[in-house]
C-alpha positions as CSV (number, residue, x, y, z in Angstrom):
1,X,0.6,-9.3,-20.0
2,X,-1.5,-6.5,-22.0
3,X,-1.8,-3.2,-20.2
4,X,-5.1,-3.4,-22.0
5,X,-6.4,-6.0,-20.3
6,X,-6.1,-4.3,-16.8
7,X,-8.3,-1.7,-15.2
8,X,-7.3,-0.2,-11.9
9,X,-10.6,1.3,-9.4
10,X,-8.9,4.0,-6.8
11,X,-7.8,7.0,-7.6
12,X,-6.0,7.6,-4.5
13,X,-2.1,8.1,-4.4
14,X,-1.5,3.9,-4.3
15,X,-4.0,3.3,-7.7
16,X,-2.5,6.3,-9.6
17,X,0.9,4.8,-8.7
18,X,-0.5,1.5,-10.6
19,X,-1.9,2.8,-13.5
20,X,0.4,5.1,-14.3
21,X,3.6,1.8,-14.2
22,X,1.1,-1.0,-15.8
23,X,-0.3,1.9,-18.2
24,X,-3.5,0.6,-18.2
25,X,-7.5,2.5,-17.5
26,X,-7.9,4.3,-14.0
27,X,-11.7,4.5,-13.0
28,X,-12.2,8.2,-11.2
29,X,-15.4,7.0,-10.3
30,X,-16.6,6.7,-7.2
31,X,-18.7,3.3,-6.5
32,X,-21.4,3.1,-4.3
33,X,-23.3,-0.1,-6.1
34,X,-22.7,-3.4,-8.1
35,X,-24.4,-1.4,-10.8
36,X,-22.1,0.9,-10.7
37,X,-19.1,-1.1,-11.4
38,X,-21.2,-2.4,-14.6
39,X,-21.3,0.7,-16.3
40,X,-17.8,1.9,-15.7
41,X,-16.5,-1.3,-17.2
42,X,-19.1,-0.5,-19.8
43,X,-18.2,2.8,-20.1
44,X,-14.0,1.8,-20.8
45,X,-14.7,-0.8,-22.9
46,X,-16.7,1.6,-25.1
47,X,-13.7,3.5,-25.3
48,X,-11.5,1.0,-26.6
49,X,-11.1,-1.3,-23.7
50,X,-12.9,-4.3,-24.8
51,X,-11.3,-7.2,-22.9
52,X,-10.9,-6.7,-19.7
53,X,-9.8,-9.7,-17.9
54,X,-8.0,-8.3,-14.5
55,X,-9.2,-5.5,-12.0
56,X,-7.2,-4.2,-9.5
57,X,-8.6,-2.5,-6.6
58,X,-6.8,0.4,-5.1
59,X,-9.8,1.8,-3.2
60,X,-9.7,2.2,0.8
61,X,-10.7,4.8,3.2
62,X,-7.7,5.8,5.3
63,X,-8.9,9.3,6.9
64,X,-8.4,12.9,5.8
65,X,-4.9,13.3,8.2
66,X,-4.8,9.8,9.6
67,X,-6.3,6.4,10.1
68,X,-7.6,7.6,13.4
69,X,-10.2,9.8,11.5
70,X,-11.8,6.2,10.4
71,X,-13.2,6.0,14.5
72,X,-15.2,9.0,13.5
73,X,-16.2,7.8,10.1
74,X,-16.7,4.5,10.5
75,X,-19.8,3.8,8.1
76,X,-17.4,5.5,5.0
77,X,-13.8,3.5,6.5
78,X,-16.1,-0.2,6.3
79,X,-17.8,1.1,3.1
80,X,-14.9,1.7,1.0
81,X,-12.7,-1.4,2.6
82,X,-14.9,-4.0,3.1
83,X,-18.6,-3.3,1.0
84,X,-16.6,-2.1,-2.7
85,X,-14.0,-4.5,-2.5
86,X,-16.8,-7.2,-1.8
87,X,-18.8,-5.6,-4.7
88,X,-15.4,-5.5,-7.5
89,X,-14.9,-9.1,-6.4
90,X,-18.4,-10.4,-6.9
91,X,-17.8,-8.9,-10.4
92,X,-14.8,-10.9,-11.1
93,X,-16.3,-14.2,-9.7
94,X,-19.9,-13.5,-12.6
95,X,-17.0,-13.1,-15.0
96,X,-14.2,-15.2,-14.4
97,X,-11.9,-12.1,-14.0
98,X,-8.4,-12.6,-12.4
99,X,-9.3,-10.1,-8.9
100,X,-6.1,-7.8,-7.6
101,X,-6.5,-6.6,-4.0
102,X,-4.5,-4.2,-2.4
103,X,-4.6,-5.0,1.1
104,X,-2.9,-4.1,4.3
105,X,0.0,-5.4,6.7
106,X,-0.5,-3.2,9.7
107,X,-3.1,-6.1,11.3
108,X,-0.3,-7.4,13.7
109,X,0.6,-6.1,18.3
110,X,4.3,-7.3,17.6
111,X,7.0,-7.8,20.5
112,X,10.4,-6.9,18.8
113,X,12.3,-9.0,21.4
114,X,10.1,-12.7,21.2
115,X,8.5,-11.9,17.9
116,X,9.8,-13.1,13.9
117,X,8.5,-11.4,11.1
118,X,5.3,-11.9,10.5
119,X,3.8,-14.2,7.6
120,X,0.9,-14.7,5.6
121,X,-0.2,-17.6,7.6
122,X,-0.3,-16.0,11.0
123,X,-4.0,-14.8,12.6
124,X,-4.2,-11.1,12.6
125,X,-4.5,-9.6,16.3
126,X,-5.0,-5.8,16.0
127,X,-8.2,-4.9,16.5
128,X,-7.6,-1.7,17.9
129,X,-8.5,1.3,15.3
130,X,-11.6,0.7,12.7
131,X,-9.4,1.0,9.5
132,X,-7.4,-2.3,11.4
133,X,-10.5,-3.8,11.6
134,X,-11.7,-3.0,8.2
135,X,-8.7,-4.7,6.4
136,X,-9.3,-7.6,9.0
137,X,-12.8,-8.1,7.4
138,X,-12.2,-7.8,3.7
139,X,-9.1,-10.3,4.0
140,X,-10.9,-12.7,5.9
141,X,-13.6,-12.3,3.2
142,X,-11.8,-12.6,0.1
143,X,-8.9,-15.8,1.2
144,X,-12.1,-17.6,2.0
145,X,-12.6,-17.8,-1.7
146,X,-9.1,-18.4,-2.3
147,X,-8.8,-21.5,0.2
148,X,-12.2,-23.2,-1.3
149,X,-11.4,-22.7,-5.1
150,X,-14.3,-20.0,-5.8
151,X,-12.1,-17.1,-6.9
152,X,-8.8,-16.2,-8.7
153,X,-7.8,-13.2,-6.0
154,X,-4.2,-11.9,-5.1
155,X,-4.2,-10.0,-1.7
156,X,-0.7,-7.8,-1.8
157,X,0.0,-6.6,1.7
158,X,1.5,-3.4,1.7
159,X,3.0,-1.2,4.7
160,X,3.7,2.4,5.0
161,X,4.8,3.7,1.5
162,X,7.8,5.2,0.8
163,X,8.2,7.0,-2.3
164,X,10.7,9.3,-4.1
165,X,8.1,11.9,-4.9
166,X,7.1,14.2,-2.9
167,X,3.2,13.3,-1.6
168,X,1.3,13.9,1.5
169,X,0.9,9.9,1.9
170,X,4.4,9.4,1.3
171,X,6.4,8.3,4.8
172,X,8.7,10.6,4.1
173,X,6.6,13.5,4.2
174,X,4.8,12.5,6.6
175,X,7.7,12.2,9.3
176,X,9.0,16.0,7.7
177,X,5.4,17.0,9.9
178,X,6.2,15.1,12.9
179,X,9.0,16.5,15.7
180,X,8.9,12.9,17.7
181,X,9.8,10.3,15.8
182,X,9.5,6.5,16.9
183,X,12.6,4.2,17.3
184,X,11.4,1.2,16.0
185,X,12.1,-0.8,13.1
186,X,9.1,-1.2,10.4
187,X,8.5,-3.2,7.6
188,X,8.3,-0.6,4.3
189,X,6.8,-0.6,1.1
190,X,9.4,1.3,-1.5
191,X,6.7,2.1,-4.0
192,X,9.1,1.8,-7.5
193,X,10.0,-1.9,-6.0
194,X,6.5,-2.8,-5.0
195,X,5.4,-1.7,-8.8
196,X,8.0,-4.1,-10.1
197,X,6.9,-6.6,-8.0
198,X,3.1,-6.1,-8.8
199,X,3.7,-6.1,-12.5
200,X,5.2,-10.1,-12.1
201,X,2.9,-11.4,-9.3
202,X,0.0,-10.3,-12.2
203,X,1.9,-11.6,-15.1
204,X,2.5,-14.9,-12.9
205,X,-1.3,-15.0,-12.0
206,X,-0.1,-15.6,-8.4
207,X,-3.0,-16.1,-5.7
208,X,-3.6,-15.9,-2.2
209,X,-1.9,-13.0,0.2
210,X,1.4,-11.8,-0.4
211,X,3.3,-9.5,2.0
212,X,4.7,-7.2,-0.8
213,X,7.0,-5.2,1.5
214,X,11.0,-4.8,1.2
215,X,13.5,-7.2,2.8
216,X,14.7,-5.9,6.7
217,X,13.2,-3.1,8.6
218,X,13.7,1.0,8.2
219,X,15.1,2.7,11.3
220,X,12.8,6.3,10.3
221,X,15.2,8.3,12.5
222,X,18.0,7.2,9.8
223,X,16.0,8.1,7.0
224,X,16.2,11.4,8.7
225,X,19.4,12.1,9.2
226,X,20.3,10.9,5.5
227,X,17.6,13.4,4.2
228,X,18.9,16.3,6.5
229,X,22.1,15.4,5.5
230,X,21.4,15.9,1.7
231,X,19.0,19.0,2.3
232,X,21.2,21.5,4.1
233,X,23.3,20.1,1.4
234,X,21.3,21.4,-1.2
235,X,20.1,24.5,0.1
236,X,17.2,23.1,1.8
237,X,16.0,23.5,6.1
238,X,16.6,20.4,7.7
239,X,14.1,18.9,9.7
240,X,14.4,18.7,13.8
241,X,12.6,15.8,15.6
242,X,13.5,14.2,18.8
243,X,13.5,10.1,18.9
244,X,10.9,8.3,21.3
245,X,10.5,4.7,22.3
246,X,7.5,4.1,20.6
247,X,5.7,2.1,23.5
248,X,5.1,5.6,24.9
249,X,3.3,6.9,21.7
250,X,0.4,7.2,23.5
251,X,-1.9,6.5,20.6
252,X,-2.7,2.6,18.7
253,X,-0.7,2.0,16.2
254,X,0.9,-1.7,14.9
255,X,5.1,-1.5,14.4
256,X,6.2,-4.5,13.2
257,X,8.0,-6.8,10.7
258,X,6.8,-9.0,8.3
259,X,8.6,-12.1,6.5
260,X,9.0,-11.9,3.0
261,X,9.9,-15.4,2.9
262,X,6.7,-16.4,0.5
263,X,7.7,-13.7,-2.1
264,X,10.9,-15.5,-2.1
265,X,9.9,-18.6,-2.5
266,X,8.4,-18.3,-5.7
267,X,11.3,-16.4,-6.8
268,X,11.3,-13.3,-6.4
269,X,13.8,-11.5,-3.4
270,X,12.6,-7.9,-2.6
271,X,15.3,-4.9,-2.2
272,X,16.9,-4.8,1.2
273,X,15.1,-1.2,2.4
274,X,18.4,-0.2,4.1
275,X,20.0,-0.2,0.6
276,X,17.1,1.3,-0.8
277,X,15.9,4.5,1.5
278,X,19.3,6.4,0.8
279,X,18.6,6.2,-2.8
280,X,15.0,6.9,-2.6
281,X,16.1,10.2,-0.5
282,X,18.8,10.9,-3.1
283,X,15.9,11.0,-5.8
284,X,13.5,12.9,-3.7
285,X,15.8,15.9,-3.1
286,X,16.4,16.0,-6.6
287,X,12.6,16.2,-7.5
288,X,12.4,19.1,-4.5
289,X,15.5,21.0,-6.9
290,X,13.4,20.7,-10.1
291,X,10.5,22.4,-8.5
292,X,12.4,24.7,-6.9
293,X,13.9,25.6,-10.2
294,X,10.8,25.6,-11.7
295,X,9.2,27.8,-9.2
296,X,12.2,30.3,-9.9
């Protein structure tokens, strides 16, 4: 596989995380028409970029604080996830490109006593918030040309990211904002296993969805603990947050697991996420010391 060959649309923190492992193109550009796409692959290949043969789309609307800012933008959240993903793939199907999608897993209500982890196969049934909705649409879209033979496409699934540097869309720092935390266990997305992961599923041409989270489910209030136990340990605040049952939220949101048993079955076993976060926490502090140090 030729980092070459790859161009990555999405700027956002997911498709900076891509281009940046596969070292390949990232296209800044925002796309608004099919025309559009033509002249930014124009535009790479002029720089030195001249076969192309898979495009990874990393672009998605998911609010300026939260996905709940999609009910007041709706026109921009079904834009960016439904109409340019549409648009990239009808670019791949004139020609014959292999057509990366990153997709979503949070399209699942989920009852953590009758419920197993969710697979690919099973009918999404959140309907709930407009992002939700969104993902619903552009999946549905897209496996149709998976299951009839029109299109080479890989849907990866991914679920809350969790990261080792620091980022405002990292899970991590986005439960250091919250002071009630939910006591449920979630599927996660570690984002250095997920790149690993992409790079084979693309090297291996896979096709059709793929939940690309980690094995088990994260506890967040543990992920808590272990990072306040490493930053007063370091010099740093630690963070207080009282634990709620997350059925009394009081706002939509999916909490569920999902099966990884398809991932597996072609051979490939993710990280278990409860051997994972500590060292993921471990790594984080240590980037928060080196800009500490360099603030000093």
């Amino acid at each position: 596989m030729n980092s070459e060959n790859m161009l990555v649309f999405g700027a956002g923190y997911i498709g900076r995380k891509i281009a940046e492992y596969l070292k390949c193109p990232l296209m800044r550009v925002k796309i608004h028409t099919y025309q559009d796409i033509e002249e930014q692959i124009e535009y790479i290949r002029e720089k030195g970029y001249s076969d192309i043969k898979i495009i990874i789309n990393a672009i998605g609307y998911v609010g300026e604080n939260s996905v709940d800012d999609c009910e007041q933008n709706q026109a921009e959240t079904y834009f960016a996830n439904v109409v340019v993903p549409m648009l990239l793939a009808d670019y791949c199907l004139k020609h014959n490109l292999y057509f990366v999608h990153i997709g979503s897993g949070c399209m699942y209500h989920y009852d953590y006593e009758t419920d197993t982890p969710v697979s690919e196969e099973r009918e999404p049934n959140f309907f709930d918030l407009a992002y939700v909705r969104s993902k619903i649409a552009i999946e549905k879209i897209l496996l149709n040309r998976i299951m009839t033979n029109t299109q080479r496409i890989l849907i990866c699934r991914i679920r809350i990211p969790l990261d080792d540097q620091p980022n405002p869309r990292n899970l991590l720092d986005k439960l250091l904002r919250y002071d009630l935390i939910i006591d449920a266990n979630n599927s996660i997305t570690y984002l250095p296993e997920f790149l690993k992961i992409l790079k084979i599923l693309i090297a291996k041409e896979v096709r059709g969805i793929i939940n690309l989270v980690n094995t088990g489910g994260l506890y967040y209030p543990d992920l808590l603990i272990y990072y306040n136990y490493l930053a007063e340990k370091n010099g740093f605040s630690k963070h207080n947050f009282d634990v709620i049952d997350y059925n009394k939220l009081g706002v939509p949101r999916t909490n569920l697991l999902m099966s990884v048993e398809k991932l597996t079955s072609i051979g490939i076993v993710p990280r278990d996420i409860n051997k994972d976060y500590k060292q993921c926490v471990n790594n984080y502090i240590q980037n928060l010391i080196k800009r500490r140090d360099a603030e000093c």
